[in-house]
PDB file with SEQRES, HELIX, SHEET and CRYST1 records, atoms N, CA, C and O in Angstrom:
SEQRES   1 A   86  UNK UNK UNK UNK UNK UNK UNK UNK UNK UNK UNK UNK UNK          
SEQRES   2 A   86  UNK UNK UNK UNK UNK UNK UNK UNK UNK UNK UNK UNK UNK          
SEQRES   3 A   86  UNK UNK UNK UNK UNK UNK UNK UNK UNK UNK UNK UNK UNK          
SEQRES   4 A   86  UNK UNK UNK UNK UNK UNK UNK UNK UNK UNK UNK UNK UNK          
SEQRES   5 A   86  UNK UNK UNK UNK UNK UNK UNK UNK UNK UNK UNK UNK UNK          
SEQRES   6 A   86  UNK UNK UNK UNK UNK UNK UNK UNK UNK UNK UNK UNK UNK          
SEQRES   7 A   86  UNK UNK UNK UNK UNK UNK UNK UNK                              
HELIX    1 AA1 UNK A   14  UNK A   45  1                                  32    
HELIX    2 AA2 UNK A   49  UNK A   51  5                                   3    
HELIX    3 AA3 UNK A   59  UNK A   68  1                                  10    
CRYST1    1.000    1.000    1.000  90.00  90.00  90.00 P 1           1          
ATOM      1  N   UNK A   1      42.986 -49.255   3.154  1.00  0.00           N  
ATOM      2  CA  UNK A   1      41.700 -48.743   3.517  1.00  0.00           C  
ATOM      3  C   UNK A   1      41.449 -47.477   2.693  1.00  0.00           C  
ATOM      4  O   UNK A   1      42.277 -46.569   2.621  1.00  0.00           O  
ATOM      5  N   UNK A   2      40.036 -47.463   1.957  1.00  0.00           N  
ATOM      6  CA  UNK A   2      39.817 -46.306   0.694  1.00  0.00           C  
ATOM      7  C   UNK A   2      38.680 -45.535   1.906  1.00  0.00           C  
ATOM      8  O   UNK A   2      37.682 -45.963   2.486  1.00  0.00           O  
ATOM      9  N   UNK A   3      39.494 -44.053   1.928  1.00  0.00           N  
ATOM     10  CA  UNK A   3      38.701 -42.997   2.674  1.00  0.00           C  
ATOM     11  C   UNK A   3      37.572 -42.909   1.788  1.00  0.00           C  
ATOM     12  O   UNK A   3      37.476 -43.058   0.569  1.00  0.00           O  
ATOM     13  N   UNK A   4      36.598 -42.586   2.839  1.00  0.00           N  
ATOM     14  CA  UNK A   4      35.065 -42.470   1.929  1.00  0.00           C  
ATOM     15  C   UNK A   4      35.003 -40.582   1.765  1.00  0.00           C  
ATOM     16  O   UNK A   4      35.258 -39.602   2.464  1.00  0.00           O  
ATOM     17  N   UNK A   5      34.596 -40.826   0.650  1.00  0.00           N  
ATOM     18  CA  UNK A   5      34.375 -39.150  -0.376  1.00  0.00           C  
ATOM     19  C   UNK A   5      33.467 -38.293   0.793  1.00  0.00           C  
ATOM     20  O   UNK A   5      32.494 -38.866   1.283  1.00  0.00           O  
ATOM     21  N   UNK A   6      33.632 -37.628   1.001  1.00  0.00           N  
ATOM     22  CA  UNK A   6      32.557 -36.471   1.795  1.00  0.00           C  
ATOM     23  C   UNK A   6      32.271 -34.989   0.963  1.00  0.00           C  
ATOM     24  O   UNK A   6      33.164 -34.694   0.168  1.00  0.00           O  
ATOM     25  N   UNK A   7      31.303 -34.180   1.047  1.00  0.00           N  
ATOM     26  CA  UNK A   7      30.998 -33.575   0.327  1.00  0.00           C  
ATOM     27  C   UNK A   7      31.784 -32.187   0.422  1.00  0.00           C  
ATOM     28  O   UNK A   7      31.704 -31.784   1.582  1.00  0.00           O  
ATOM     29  N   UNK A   8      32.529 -31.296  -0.400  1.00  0.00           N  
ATOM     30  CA  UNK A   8      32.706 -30.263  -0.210  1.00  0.00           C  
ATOM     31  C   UNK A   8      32.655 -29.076  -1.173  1.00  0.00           C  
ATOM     32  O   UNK A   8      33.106 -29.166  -2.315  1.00  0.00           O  
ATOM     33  N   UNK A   9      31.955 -27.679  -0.565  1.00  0.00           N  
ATOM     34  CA  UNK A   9      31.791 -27.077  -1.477  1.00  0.00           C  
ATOM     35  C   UNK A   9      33.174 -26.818  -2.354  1.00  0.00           C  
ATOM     36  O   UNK A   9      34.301 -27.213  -2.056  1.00  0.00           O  
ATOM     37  N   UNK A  10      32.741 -25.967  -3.639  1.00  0.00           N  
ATOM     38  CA  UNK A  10      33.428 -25.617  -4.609  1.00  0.00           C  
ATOM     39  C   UNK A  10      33.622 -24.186  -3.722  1.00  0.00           C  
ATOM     40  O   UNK A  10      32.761 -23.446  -3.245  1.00  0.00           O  
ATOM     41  N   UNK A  11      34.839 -24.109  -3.697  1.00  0.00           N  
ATOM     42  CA  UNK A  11      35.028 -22.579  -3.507  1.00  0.00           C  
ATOM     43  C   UNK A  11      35.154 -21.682  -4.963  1.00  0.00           C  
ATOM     44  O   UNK A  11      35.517 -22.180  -6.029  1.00  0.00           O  
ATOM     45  N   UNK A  12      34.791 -20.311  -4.776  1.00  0.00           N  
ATOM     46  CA  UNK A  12      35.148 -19.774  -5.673  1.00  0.00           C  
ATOM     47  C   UNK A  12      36.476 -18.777  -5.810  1.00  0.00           C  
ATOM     48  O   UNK A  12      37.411 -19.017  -5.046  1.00  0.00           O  
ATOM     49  N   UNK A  13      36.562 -18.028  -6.446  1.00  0.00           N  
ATOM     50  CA  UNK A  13      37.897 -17.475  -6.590  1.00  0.00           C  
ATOM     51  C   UNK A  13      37.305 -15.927  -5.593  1.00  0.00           C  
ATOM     52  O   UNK A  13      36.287 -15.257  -5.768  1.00  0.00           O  
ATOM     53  N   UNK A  14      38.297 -15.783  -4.668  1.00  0.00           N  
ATOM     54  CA  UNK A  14      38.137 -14.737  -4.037  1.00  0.00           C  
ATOM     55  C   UNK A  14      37.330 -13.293  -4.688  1.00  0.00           C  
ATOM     56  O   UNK A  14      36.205 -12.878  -4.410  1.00  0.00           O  
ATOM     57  N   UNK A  15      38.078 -12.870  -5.392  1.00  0.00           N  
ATOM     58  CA  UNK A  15      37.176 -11.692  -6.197  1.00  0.00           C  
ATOM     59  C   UNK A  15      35.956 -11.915  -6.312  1.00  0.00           C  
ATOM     60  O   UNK A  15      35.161 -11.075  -5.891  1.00  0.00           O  
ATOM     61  N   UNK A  16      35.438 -13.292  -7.004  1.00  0.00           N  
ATOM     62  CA  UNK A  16      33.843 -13.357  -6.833  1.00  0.00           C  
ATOM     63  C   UNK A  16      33.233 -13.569  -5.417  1.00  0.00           C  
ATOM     64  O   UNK A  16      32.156 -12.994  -5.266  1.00  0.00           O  
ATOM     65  N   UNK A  17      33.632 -14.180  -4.488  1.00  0.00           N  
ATOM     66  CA  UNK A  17      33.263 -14.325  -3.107  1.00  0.00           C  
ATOM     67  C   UNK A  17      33.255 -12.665  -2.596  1.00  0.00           C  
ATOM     68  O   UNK A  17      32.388 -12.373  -1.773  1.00  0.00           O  
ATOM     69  N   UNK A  18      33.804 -12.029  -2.867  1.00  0.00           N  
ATOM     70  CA  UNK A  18      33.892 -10.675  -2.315  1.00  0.00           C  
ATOM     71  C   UNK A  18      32.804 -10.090  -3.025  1.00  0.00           C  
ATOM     72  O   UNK A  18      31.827  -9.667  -2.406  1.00  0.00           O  
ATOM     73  N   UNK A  19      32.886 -10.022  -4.349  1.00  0.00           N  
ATOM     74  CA  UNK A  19      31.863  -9.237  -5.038  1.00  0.00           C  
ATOM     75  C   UNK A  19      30.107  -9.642  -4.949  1.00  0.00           C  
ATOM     76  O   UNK A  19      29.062  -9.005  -5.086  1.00  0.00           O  
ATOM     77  N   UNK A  20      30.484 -11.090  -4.636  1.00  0.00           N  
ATOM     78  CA  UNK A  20      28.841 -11.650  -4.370  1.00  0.00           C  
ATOM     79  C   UNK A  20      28.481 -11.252  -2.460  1.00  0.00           C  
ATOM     80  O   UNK A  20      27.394 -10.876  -2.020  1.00  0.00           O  
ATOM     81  N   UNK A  21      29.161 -11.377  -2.029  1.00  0.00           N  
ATOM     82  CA  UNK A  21      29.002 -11.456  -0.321  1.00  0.00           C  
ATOM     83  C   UNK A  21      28.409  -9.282  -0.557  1.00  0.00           C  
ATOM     84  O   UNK A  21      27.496  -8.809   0.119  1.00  0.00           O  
ATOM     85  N   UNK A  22      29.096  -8.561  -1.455  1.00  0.00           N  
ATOM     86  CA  UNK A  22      29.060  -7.263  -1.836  1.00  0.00           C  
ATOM     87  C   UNK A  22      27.409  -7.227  -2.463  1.00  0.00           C  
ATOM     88  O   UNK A  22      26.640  -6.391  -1.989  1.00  0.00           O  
ATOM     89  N   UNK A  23      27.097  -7.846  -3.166  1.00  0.00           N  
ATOM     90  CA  UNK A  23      25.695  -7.899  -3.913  1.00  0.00           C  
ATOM     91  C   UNK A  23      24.853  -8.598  -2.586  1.00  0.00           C  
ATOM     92  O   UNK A  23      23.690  -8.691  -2.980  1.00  0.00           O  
ATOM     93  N   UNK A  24      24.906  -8.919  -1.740  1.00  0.00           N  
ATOM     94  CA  UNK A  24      24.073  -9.594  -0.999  1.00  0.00           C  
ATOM     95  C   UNK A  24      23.692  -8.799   0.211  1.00  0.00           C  
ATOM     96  O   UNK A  24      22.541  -8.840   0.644  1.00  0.00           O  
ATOM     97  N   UNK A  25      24.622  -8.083   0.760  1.00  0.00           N  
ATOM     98  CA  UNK A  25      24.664  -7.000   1.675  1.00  0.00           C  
ATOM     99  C   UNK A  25      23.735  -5.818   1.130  1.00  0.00           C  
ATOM    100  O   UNK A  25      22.721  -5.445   1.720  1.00  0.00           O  
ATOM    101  N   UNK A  26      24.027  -5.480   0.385  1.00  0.00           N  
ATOM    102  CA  UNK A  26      23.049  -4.517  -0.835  1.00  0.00           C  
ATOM    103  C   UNK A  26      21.920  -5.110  -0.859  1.00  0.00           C  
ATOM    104  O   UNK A  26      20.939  -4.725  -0.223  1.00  0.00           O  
ATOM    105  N   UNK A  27      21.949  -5.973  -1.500  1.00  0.00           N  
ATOM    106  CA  UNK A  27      20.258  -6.364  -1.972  1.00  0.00           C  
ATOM    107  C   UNK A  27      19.335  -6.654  -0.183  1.00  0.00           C  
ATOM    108  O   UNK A  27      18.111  -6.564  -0.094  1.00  0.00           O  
ATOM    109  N   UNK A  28      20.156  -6.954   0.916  1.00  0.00           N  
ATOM    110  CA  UNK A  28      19.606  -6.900   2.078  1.00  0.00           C  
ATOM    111  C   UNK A  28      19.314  -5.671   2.597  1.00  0.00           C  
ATOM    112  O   UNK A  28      18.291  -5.724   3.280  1.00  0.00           O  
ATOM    113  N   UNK A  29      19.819  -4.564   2.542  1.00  0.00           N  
ATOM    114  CA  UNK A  29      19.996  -3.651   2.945  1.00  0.00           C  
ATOM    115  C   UNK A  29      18.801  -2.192   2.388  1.00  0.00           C  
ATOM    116  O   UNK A  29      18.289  -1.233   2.965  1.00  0.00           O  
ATOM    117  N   UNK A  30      18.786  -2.713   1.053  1.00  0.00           N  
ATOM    118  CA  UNK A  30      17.632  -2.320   0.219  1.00  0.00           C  
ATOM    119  C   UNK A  30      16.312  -2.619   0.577  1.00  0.00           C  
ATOM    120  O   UNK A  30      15.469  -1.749   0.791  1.00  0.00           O  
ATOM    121  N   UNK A  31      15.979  -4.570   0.693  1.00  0.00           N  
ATOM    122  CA  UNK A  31      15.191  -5.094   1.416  1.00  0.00           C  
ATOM    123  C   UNK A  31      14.850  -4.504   2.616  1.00  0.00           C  
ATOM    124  O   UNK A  31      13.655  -4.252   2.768  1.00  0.00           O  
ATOM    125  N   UNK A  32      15.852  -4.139   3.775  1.00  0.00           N  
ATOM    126  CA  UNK A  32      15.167  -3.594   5.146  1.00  0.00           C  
ATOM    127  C   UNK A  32      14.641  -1.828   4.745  1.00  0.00           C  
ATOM    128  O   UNK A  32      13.642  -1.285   5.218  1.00  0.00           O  
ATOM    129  N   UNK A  33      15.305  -1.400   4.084  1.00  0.00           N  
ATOM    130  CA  UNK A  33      14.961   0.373   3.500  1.00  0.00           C  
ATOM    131  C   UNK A  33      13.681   0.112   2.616  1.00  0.00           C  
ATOM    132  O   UNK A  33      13.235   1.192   2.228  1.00  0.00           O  
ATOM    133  N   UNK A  34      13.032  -0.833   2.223  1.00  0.00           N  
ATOM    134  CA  UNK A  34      12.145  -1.103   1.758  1.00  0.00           C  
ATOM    135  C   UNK A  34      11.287  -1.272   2.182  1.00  0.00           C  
ATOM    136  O   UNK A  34      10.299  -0.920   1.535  1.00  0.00           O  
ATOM    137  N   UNK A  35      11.087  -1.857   3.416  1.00  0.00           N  
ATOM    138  CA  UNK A  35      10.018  -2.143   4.622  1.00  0.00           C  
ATOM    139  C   UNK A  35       9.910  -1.247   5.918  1.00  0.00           C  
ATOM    140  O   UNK A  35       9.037  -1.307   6.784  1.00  0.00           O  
ATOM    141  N   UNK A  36      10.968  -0.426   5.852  1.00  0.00           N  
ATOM    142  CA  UNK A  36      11.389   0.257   6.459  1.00  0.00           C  
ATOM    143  C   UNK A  36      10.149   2.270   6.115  1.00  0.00           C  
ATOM    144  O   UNK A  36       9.768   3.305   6.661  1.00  0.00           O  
ATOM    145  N   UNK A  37      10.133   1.406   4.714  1.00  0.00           N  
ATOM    146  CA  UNK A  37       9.578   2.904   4.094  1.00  0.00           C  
ATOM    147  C   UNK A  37       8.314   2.738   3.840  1.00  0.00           C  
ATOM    148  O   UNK A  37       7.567   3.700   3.663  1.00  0.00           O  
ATOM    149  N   UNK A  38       7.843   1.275   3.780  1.00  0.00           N  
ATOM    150  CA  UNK A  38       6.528   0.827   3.929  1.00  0.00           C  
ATOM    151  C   UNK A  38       5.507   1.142   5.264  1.00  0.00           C  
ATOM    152  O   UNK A  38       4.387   1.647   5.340  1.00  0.00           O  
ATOM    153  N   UNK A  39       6.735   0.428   6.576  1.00  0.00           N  
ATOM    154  CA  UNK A  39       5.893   0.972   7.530  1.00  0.00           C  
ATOM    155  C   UNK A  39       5.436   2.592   7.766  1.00  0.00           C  
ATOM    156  O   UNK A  39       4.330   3.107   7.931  1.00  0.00           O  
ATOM    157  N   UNK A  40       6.815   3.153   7.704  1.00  0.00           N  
ATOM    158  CA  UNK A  40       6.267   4.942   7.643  1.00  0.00           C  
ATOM    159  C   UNK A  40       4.941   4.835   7.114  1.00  0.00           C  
ATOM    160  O   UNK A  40       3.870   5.030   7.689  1.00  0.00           O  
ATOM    161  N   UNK A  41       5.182   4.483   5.890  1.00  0.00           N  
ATOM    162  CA  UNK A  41       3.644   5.050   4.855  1.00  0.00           C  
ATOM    163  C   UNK A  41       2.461   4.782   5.729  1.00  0.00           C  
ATOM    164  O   UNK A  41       1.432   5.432   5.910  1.00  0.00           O  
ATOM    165  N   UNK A  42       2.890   3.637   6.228  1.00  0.00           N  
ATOM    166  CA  UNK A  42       1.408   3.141   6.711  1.00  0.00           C  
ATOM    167  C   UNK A  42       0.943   3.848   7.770  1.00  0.00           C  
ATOM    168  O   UNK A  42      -0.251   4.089   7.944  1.00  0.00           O  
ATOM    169  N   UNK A  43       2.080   4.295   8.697  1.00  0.00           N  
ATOM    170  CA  UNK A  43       1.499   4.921   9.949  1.00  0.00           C  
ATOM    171  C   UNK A  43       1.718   6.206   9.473  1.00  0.00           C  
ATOM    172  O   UNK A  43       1.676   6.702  10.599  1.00  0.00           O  
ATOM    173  N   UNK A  44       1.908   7.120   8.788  1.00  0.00           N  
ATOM    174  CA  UNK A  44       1.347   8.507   8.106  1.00  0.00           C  
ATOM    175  C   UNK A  44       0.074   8.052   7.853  1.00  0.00           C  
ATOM    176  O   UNK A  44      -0.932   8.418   8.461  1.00  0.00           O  
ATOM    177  N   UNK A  45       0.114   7.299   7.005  1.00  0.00           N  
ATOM    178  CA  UNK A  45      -1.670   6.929   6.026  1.00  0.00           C  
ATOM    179  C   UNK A  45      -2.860   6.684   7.418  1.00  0.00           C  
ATOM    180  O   UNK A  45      -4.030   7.061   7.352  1.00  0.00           O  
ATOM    181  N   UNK A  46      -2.200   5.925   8.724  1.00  0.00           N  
ATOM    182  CA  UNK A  46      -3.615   5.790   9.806  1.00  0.00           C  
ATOM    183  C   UNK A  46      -3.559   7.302  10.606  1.00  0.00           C  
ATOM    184  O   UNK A  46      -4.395   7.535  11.479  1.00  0.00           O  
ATOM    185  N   UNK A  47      -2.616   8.217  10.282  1.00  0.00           N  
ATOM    186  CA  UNK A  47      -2.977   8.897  11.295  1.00  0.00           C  
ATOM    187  C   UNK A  47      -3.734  10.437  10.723  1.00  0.00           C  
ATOM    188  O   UNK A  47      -4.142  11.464  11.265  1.00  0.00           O  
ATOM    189  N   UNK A  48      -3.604   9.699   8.780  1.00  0.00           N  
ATOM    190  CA  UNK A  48      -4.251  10.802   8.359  1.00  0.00           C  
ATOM    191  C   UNK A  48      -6.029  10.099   7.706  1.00  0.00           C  
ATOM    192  O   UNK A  48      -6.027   9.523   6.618  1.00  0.00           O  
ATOM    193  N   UNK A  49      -7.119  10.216   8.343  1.00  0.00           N  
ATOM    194  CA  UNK A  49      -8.079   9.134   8.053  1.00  0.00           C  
ATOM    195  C   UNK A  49      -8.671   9.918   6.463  1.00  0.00           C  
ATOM    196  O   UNK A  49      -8.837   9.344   5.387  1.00  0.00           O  
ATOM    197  N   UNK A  50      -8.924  11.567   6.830  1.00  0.00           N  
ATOM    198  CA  UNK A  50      -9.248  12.112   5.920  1.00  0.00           C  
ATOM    199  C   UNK A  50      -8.686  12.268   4.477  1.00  0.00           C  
ATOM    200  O   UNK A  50      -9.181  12.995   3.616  1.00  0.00           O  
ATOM    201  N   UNK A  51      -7.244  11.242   4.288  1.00  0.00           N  
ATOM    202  CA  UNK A  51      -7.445  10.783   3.026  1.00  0.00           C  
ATOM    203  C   UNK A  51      -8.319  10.167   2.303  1.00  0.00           C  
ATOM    204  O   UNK A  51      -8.849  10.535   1.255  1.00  0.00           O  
ATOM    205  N   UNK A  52      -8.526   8.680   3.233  1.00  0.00           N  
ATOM    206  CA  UNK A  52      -9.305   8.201   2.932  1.00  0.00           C  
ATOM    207  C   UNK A  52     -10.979   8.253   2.532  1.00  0.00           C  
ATOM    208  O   UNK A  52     -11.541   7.310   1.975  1.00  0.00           O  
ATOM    209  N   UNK A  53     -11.586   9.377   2.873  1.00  0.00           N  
ATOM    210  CA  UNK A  53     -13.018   9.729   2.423  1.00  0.00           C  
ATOM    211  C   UNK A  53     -12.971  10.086   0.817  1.00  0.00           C  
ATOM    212  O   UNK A  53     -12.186  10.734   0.125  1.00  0.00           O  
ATOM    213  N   UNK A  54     -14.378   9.238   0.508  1.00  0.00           N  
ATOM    214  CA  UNK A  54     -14.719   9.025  -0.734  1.00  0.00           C  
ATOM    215  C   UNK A  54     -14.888  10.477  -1.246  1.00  0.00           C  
ATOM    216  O   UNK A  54     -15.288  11.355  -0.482  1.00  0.00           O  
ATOM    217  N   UNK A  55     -14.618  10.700  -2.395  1.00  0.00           N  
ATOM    218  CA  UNK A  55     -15.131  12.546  -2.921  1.00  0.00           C  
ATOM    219  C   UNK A  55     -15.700  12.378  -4.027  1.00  0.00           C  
ATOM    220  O   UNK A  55     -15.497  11.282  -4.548  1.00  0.00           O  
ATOM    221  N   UNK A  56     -16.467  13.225  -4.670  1.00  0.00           N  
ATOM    222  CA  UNK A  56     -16.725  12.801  -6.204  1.00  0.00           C  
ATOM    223  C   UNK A  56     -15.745  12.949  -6.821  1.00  0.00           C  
ATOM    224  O   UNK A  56     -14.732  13.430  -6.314  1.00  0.00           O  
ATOM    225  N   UNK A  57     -15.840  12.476  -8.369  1.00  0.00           N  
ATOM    226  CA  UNK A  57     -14.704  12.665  -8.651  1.00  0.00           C  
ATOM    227  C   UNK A  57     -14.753  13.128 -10.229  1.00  0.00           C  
ATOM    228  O   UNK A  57     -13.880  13.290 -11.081  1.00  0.00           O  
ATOM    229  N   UNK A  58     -15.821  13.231 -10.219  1.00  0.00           N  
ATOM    230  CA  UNK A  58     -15.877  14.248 -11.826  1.00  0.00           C  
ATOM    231  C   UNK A  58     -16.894  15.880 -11.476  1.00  0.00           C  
ATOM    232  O   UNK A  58     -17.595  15.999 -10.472  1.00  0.00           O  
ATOM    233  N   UNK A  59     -16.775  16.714 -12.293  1.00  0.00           N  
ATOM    234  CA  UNK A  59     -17.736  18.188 -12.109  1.00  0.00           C  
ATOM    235  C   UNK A  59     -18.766  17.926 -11.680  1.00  0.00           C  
ATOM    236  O   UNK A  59     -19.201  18.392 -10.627  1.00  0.00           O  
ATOM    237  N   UNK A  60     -19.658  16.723 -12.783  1.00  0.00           N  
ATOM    238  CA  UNK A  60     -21.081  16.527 -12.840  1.00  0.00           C  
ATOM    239  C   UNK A  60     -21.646  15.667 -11.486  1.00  0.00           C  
ATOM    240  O   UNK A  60     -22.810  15.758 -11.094  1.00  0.00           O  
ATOM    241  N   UNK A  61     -20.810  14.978 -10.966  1.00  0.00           N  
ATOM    242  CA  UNK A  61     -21.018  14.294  -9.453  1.00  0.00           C  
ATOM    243  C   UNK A  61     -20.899  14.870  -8.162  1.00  0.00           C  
ATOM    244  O   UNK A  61     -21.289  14.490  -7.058  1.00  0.00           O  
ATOM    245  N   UNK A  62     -20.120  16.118  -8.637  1.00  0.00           N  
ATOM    246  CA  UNK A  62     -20.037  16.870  -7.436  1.00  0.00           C  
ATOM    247  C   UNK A  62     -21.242  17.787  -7.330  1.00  0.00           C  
ATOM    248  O   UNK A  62     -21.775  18.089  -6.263  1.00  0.00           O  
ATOM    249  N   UNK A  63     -21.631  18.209  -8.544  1.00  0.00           N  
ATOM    250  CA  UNK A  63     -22.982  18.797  -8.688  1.00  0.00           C  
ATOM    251  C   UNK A  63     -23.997  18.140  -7.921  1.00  0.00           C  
ATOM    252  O   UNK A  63     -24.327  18.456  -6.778  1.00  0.00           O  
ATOM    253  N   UNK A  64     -24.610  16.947  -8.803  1.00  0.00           N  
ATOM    254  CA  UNK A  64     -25.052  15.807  -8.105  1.00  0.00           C  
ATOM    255  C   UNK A  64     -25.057  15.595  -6.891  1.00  0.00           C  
ATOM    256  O   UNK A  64     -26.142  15.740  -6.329  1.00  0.00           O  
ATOM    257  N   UNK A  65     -23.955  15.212  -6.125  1.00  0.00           N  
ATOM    258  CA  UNK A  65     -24.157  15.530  -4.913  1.00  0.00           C  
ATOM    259  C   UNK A  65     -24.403  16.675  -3.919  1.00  0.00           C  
ATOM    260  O   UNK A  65     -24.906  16.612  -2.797  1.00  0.00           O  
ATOM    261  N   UNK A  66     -23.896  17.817  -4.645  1.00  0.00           N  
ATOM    262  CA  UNK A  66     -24.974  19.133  -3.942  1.00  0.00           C  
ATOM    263  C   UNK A  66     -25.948  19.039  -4.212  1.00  0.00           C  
ATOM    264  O   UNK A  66     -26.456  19.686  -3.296  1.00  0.00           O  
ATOM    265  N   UNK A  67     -26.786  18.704  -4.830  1.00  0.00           N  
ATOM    266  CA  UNK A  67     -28.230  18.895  -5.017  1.00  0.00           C  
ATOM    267  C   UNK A  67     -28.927  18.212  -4.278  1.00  0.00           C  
ATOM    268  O   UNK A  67     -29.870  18.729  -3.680  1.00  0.00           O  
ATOM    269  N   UNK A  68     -28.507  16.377  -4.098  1.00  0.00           N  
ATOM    270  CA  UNK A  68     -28.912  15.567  -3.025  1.00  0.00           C  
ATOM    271  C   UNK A  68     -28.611  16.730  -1.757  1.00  0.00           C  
ATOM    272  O   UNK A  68     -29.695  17.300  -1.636  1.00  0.00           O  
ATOM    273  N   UNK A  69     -28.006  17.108  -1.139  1.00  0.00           N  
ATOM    274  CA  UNK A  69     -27.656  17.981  -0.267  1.00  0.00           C  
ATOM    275  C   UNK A  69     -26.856  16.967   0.534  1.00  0.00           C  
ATOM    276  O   UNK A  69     -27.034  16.928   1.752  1.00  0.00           O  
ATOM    277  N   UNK A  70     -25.858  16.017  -0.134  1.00  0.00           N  
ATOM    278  CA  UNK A  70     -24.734  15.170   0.301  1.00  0.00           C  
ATOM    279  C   UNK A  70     -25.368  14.049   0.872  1.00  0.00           C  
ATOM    280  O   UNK A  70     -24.673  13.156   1.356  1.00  0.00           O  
ATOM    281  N   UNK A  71     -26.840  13.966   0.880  1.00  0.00           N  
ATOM    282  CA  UNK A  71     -27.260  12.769   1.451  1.00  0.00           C  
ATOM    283  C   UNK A  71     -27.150  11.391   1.105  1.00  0.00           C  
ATOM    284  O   UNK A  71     -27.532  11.427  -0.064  1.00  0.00           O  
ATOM    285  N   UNK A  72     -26.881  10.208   1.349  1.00  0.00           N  
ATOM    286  CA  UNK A  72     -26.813   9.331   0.435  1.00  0.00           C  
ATOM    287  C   UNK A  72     -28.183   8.579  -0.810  1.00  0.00           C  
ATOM    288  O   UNK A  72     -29.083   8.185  -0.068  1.00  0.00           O  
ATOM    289  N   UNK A  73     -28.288   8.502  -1.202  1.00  0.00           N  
ATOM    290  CA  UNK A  73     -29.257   7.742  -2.046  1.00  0.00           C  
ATOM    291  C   UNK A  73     -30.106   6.631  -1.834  1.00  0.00           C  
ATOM    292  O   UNK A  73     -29.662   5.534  -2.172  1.00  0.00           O  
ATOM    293  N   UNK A  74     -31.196   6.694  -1.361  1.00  0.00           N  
ATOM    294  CA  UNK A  74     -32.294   5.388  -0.690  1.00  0.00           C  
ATOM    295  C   UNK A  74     -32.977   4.987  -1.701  1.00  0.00           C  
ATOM    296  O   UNK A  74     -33.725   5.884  -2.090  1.00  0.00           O  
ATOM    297  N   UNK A  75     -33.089   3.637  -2.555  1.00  0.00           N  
ATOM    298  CA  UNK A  75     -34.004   3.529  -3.747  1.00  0.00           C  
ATOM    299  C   UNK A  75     -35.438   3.065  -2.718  1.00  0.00           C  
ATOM    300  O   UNK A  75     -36.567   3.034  -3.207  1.00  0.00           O  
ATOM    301  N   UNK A  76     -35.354   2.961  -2.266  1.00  0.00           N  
ATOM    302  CA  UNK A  76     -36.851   2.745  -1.214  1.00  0.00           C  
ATOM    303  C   UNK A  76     -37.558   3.823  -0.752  1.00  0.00           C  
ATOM    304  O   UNK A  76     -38.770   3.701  -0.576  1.00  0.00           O  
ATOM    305  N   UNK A  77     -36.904   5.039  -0.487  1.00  0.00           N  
ATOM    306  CA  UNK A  77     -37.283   6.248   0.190  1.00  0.00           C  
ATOM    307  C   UNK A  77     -37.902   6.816  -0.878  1.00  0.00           C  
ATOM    308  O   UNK A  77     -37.249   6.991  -1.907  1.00  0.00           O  
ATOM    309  N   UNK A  78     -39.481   7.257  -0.799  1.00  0.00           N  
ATOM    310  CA  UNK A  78     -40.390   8.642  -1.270  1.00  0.00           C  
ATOM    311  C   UNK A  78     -39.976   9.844  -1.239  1.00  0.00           C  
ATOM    312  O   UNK A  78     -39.435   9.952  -0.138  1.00  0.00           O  
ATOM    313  N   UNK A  79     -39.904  10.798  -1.770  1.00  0.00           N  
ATOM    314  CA  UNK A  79     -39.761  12.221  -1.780  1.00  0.00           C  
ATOM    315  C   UNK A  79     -41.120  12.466  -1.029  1.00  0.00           C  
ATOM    316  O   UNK A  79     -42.253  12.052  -1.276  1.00  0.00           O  
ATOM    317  N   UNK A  80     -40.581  13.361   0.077  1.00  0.00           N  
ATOM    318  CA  UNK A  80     -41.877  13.553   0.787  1.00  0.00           C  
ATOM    319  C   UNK A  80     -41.880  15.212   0.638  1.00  0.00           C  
ATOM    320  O   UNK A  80     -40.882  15.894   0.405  1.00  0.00           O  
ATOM    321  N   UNK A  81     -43.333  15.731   0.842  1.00  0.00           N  
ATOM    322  CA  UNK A  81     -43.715  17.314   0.468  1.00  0.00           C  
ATOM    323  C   UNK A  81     -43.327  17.682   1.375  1.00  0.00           C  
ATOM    324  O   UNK A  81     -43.213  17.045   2.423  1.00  0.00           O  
ATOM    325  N   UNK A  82     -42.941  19.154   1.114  1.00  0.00           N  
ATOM    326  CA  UNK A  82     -42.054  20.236   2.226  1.00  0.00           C  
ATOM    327  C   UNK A  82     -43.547  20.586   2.812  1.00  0.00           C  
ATOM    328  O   UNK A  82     -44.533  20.864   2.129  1.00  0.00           O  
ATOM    329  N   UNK A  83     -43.490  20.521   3.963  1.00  0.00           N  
ATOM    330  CA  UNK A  83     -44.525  21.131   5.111  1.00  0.00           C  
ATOM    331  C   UNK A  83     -44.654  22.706   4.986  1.00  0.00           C  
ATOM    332  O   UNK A  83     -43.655  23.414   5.112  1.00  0.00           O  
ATOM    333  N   UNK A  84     -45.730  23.161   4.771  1.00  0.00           N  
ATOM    334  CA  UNK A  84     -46.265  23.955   4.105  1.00  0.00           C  
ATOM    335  C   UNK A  84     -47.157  24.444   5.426  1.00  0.00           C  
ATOM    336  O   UNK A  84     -48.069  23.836   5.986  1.00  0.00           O  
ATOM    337  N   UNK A  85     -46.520  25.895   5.768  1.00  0.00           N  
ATOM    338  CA  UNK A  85     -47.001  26.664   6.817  1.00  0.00           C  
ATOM    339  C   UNK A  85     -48.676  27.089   6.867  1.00  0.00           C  
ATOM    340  O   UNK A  85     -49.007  27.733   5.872  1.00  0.00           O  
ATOM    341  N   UNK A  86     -49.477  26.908   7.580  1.00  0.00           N  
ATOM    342  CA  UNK A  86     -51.614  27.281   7.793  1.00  0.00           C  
ATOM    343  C   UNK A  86     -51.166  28.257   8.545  1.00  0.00           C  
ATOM    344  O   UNK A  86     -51.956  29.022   9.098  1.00  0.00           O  
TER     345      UNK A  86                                                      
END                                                                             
């Protein structure tokens, strides 16, 4: 009676089993310090909102927008006359 073949891994030579099981722990470990440093960011970044507001961002826009007097820009809206004291 011929035993039937079953599959088995190749082992490798100890030193590499050590040194790879060594690279894998690492590269996991990196992975969680990685997401780990992501979430921080994120919950610094919601609890600071006033990063996020738009600013100008050259001399001449910041000008620009003082002069609007920070208002936003209506292409529909008239310049209407300053009321003029009788």
């Amino acid at each position: 009676m011929v035993r039937p073949r079953t599959f088995q891994a190749r082992r490798t030579a100890p030193q590499n089993h050590a040194s790879q099981e060594a690279s894998h722990r690492l590269k996991g470990t990196m992975a969680l310090l990685g997401v780990g440093l992501a979430i921080l960011a994120f919950l610094v970044a919601i609890d600071r909102p006033q990063w996020f507001h738009i600013r100008p961002a050259t001399g001449t826009s910041l000008a620009m927008s003082h002069a609007m007097g920070g208002k936003a820009a209506d292409k529909n809206h008239q310049p209407t006359k300053p009321a003029t004291p009788r």
